[in-house]
DSSP file (Angstrom, degrees, kcal/mol; ACC not computed):
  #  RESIDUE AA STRUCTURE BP1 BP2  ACC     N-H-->O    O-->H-N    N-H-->O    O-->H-N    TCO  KAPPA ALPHA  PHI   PSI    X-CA   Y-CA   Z-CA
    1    1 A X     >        0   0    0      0, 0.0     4,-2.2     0, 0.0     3,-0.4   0.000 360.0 360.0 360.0 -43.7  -28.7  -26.3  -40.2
    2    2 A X  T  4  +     0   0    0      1,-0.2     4,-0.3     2,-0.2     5,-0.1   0.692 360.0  51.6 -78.7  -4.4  -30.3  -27.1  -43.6
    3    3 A X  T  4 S+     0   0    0      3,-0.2    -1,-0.2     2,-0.1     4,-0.1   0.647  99.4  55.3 -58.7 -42.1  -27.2  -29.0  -44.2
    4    4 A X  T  4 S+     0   0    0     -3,-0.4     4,-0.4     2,-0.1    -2,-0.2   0.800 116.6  44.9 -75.8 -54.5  -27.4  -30.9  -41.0
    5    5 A X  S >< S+     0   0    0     -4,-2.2     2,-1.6     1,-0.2     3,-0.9   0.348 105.5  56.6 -70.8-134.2  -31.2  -31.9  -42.7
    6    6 A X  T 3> S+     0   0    0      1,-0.3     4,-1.2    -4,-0.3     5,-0.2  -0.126 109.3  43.6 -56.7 -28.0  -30.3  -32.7  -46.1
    7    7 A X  H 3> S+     0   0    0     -2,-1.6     4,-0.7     2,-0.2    -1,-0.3   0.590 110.7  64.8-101.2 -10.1  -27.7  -35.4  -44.9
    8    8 A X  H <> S+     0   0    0     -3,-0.9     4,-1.1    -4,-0.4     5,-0.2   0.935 115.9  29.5 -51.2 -78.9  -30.6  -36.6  -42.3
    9    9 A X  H  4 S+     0   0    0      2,-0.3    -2,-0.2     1,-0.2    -1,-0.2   0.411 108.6  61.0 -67.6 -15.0  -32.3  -37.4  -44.8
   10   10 A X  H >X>S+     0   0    0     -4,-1.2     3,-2.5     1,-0.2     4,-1.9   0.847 111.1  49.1 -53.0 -69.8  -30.2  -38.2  -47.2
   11   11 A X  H 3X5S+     0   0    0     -4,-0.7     4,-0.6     1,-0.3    -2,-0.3   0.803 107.9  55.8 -50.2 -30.8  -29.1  -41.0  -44.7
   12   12 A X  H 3<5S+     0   0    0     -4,-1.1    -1,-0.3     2,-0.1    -3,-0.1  -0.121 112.0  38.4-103.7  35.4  -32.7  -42.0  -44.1
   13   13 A X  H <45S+     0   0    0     -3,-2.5     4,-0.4    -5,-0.2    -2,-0.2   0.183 112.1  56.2-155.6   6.8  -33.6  -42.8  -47.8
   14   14 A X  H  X5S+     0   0    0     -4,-1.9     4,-2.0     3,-0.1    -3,-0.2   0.671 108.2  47.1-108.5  -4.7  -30.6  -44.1  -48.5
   15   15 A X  H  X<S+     0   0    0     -4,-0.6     4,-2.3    -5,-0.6    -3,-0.1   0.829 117.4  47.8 -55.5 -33.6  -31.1  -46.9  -45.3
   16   16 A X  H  > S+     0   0    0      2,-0.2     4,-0.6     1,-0.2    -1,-0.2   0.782  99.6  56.7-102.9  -2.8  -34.4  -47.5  -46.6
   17   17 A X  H  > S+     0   0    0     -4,-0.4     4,-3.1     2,-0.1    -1,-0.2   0.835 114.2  51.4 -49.4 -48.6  -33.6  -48.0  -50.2
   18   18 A X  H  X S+     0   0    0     -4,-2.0     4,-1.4     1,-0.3    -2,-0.2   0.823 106.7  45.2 -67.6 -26.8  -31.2  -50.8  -48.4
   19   19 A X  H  X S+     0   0    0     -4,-2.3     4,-1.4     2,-0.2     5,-0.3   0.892 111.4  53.8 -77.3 -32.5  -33.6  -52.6  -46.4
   20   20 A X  H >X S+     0   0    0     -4,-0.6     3,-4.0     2,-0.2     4,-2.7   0.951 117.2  46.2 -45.4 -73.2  -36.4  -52.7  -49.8
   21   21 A X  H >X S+     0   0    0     -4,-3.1     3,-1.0     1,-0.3     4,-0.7   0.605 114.6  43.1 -35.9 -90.5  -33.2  -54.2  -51.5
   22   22 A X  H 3X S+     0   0    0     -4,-1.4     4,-0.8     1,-0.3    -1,-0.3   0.400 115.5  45.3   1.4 -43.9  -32.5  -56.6  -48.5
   23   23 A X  H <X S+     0   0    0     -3,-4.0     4,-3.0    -4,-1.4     3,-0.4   0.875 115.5  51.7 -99.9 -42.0  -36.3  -57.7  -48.0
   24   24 A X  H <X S+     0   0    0     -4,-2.7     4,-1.6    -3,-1.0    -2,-0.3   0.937 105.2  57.8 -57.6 -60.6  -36.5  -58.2  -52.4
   25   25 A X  H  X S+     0   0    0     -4,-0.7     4,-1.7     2,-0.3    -1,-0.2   0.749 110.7  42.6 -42.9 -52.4  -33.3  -60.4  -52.0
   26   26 A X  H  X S+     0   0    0     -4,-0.8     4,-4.3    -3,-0.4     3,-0.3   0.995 112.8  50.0 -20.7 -82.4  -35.5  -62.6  -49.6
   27   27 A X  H  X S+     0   0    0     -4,-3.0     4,-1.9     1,-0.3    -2,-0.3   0.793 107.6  52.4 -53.9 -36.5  -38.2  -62.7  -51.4
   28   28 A X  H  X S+     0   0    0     -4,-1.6     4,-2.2     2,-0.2    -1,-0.3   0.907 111.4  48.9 -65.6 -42.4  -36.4  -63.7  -54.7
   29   29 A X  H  X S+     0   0    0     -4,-1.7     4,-2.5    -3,-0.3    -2,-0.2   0.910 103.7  52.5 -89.7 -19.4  -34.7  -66.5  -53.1
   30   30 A X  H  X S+     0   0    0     -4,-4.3     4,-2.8     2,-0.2     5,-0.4   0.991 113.7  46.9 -67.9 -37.1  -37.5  -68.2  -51.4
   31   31 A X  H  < S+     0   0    0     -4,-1.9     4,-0.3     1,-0.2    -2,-0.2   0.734 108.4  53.7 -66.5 -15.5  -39.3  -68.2  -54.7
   32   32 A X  H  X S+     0   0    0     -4,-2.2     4,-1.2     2,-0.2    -1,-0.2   0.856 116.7  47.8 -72.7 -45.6  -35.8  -69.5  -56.3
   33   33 A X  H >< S+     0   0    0     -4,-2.5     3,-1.1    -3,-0.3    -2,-0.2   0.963 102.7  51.9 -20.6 -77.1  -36.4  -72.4  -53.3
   34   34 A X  T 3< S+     0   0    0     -4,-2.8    -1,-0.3     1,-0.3    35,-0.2   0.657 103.1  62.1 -73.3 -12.8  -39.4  -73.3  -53.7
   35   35 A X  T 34 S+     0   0    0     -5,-0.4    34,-1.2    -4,-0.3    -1,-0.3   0.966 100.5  69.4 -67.8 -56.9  -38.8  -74.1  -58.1
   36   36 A X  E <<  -A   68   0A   0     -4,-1.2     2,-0.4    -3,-1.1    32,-0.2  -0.230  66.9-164.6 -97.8-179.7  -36.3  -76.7  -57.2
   37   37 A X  E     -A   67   0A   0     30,-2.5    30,-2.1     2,-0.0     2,-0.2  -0.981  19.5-129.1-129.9 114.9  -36.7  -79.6  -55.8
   38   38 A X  E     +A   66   0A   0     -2,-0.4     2,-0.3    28,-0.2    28,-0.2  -0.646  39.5 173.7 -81.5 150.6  -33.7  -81.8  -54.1
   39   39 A X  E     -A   65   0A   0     26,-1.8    26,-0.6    -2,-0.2     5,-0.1  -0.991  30.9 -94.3-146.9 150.2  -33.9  -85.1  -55.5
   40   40 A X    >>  -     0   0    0     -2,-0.3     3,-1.4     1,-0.1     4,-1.3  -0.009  24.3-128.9 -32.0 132.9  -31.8  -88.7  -55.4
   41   41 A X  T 34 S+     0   0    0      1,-0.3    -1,-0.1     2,-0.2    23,-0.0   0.891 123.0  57.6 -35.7 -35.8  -29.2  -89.7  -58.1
   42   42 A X  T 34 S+     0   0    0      1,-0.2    -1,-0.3     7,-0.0    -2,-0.1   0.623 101.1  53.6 -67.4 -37.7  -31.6  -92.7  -57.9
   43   43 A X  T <4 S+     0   0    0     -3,-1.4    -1,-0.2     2,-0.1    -2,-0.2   0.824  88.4 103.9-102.6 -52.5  -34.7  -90.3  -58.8
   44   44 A X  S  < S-     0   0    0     -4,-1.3     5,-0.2    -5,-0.1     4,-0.1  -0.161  83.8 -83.0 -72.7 136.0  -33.1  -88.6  -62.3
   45   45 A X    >   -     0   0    0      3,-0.1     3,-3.0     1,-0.1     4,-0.4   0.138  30.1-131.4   5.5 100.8  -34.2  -89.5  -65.7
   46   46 A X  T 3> S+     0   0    0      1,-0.3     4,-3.6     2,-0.2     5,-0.4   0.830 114.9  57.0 -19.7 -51.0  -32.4  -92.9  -67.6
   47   47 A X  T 34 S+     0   0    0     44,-0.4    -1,-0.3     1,-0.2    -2,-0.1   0.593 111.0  34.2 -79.7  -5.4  -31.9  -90.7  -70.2
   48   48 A X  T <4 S+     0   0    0     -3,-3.0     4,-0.4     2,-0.2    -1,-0.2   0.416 113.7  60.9-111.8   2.0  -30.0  -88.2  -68.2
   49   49 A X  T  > S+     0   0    0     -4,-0.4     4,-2.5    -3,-0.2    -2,-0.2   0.879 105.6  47.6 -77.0 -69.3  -28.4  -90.9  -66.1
   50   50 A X  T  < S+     0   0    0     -4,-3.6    -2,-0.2     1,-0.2    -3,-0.2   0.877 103.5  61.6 -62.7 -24.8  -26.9  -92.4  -69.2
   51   51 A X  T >4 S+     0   0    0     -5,-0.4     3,-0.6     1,-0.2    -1,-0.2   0.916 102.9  52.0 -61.6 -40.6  -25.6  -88.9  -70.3
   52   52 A X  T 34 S+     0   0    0     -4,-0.4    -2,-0.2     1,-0.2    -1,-0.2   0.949 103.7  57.1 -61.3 -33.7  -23.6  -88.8  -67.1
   53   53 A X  T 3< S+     0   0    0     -4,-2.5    -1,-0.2     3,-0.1    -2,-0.1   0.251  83.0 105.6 -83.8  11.8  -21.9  -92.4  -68.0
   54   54 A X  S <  S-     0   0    0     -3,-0.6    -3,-0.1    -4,-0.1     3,-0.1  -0.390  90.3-112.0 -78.3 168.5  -20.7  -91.0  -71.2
   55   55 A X  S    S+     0   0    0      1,-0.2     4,-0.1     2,-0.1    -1,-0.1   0.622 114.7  67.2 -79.5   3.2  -16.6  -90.3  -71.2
   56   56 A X  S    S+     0   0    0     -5,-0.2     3,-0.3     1,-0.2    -1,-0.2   0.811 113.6  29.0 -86.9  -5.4  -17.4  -86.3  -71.4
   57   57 A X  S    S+     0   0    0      1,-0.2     3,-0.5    -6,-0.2    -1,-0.2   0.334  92.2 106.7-127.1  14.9  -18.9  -86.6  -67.8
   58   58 A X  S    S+     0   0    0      1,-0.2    -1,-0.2    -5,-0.1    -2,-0.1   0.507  79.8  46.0 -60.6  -6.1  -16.8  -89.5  -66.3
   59   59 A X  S    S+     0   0    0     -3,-0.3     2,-0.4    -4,-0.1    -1,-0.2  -0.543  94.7 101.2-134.8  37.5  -14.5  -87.8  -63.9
   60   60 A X        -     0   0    0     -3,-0.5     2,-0.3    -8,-0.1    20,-0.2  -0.965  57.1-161.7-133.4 138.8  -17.6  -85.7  -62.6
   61   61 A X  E     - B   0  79A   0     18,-1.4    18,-0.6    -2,-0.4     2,-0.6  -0.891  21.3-125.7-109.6 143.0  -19.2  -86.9  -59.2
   62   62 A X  E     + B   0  78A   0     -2,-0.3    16,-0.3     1,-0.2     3,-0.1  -0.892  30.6 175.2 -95.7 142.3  -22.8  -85.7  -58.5
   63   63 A X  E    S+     0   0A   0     14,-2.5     2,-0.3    -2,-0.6    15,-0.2   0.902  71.5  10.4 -85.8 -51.5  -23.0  -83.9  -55.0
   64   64 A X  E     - B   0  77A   0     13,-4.1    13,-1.5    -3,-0.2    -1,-0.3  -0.965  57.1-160.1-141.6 136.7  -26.4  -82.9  -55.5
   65   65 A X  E     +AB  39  76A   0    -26,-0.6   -26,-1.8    -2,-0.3     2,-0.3  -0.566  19.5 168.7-138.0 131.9  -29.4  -83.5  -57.7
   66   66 A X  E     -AB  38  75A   0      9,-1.8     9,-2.3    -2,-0.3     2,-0.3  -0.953  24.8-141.0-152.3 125.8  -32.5  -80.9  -57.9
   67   67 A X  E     -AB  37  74A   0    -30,-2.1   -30,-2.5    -2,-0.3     2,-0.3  -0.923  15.2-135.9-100.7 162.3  -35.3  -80.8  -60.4
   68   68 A X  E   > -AB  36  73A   0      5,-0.5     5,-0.5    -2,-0.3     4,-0.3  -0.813  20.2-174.5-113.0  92.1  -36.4  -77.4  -61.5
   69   69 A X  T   5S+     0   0    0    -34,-1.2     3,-0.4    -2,-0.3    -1,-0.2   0.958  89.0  54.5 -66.7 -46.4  -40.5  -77.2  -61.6
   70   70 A X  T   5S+     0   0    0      1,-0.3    -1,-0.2     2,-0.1   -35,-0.0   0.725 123.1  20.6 -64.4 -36.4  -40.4  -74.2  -62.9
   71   71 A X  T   5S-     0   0    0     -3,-0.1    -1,-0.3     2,-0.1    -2,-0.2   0.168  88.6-134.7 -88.5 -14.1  -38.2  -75.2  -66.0
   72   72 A X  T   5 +     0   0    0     -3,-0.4    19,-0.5    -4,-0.3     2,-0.2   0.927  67.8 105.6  30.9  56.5  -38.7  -78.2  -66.0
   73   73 A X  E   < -B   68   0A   0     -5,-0.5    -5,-0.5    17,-0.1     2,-0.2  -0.492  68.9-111.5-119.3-159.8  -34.9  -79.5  -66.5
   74   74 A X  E     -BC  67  89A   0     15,-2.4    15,-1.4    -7,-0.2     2,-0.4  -0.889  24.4-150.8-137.0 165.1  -32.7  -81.0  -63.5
   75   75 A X  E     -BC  66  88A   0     -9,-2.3    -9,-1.8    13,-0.2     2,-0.4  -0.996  15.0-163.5-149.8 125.4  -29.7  -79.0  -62.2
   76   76 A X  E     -BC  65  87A   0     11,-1.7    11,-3.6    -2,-0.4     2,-0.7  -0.965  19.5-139.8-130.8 144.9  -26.9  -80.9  -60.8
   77   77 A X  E     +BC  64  86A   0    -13,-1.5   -13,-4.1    -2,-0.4   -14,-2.5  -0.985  35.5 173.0-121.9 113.4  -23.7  -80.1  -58.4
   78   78 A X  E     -BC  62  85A   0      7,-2.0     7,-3.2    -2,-0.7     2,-0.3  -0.842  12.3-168.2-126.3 140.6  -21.1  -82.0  -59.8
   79   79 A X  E     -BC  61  84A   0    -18,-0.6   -18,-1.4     5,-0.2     2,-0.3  -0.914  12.1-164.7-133.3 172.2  -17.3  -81.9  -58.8
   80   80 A X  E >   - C   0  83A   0      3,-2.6     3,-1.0     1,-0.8   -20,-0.1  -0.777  68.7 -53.1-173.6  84.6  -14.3  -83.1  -60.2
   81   81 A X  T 3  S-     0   0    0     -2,-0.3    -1,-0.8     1,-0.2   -20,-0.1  -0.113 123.1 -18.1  61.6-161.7  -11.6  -83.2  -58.0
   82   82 A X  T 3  S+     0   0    0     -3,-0.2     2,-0.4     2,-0.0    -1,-0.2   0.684 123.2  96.2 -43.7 -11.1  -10.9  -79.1  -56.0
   83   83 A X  E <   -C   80   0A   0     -3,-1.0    -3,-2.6     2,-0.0     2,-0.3  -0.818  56.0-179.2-120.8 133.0  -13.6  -77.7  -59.7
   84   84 A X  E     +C   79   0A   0     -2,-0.4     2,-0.3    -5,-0.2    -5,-0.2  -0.909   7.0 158.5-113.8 138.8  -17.1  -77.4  -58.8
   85   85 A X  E     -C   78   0A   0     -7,-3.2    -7,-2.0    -2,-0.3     2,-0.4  -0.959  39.9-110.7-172.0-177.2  -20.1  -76.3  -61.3
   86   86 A X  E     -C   77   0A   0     -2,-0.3     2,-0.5    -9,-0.2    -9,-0.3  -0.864  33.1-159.6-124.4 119.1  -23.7  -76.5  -61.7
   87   87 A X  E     -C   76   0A   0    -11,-3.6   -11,-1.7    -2,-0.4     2,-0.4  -0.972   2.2-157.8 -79.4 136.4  -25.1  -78.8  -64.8
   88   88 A X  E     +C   75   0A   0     -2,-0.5     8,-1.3     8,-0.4     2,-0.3  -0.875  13.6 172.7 -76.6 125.3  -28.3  -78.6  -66.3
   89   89 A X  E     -CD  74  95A   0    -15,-1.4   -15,-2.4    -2,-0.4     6,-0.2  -0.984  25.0-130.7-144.7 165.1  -30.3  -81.2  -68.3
   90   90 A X    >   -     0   0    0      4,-2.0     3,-1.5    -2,-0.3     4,-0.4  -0.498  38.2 -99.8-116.4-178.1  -33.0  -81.7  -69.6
   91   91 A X  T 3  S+     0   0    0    -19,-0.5   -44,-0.4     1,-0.3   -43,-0.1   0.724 119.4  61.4-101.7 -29.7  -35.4  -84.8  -69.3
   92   92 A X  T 3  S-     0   0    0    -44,-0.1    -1,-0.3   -46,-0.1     3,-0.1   0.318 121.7-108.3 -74.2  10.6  -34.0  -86.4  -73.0
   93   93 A X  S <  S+     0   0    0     -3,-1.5     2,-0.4     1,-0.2    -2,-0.2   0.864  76.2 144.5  81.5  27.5  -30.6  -86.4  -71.1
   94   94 A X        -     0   0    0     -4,-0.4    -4,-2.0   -43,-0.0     2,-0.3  -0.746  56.1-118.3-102.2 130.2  -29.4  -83.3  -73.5
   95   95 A X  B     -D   89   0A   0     -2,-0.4     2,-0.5    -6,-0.2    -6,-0.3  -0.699  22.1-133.5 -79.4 146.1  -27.2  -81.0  -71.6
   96   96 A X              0   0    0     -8,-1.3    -8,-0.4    -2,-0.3   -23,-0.0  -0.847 360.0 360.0 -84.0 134.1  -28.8  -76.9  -71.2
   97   97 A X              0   0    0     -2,-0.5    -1,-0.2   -10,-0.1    -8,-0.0   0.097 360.0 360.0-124.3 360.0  -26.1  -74.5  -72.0
């Protein structure tokens, strides 16, 4: 019988460790929302506009353009043919590594 309990409970603390995780996973990504901001191609920085027109970033499309409040860069999803990835820059058109 105290066998039969220990795995109750075992089983009920380890369900409600998962749901804390679960409802903190929420909560971290609405606050990951609400920093960026989608914005137009039309919308970003000259100076990060002309960093795109360079030859390292010619074969690169942007999908989508988001500034950062919180960081205060811009974060772009760019693809290039079937390869996807995230850029960063910052408002002098410098990429963030």
């Amino acid at each position: 019988m105290k066998k039969v309990v220990a795995i109750l409970s075992l089983v009920l603390f380890v369900g409600a460790m998962q749901t804390s995780y679960a409802s903190n996973s929420v909560i971290a990504t609405e606050i990951q929302n609400d920093e960026l901001v989608k914005i137009t191609i039309d919308e970003l920085p000259a100076p990060v506009k002309e960093t795109l027109a360079t030859p390292a970033y010619q074969n690169w499309s942007v999908e989508e353009a988001f500034y950062n409040k919180t960081k205060d860069h811009y974060e772009l999803s760019v693809k290039n043919g079937a390869e996807s990835k995230t850029l960063k820059f910052g408002k002098d058109g410098k990429e963030i590594k």
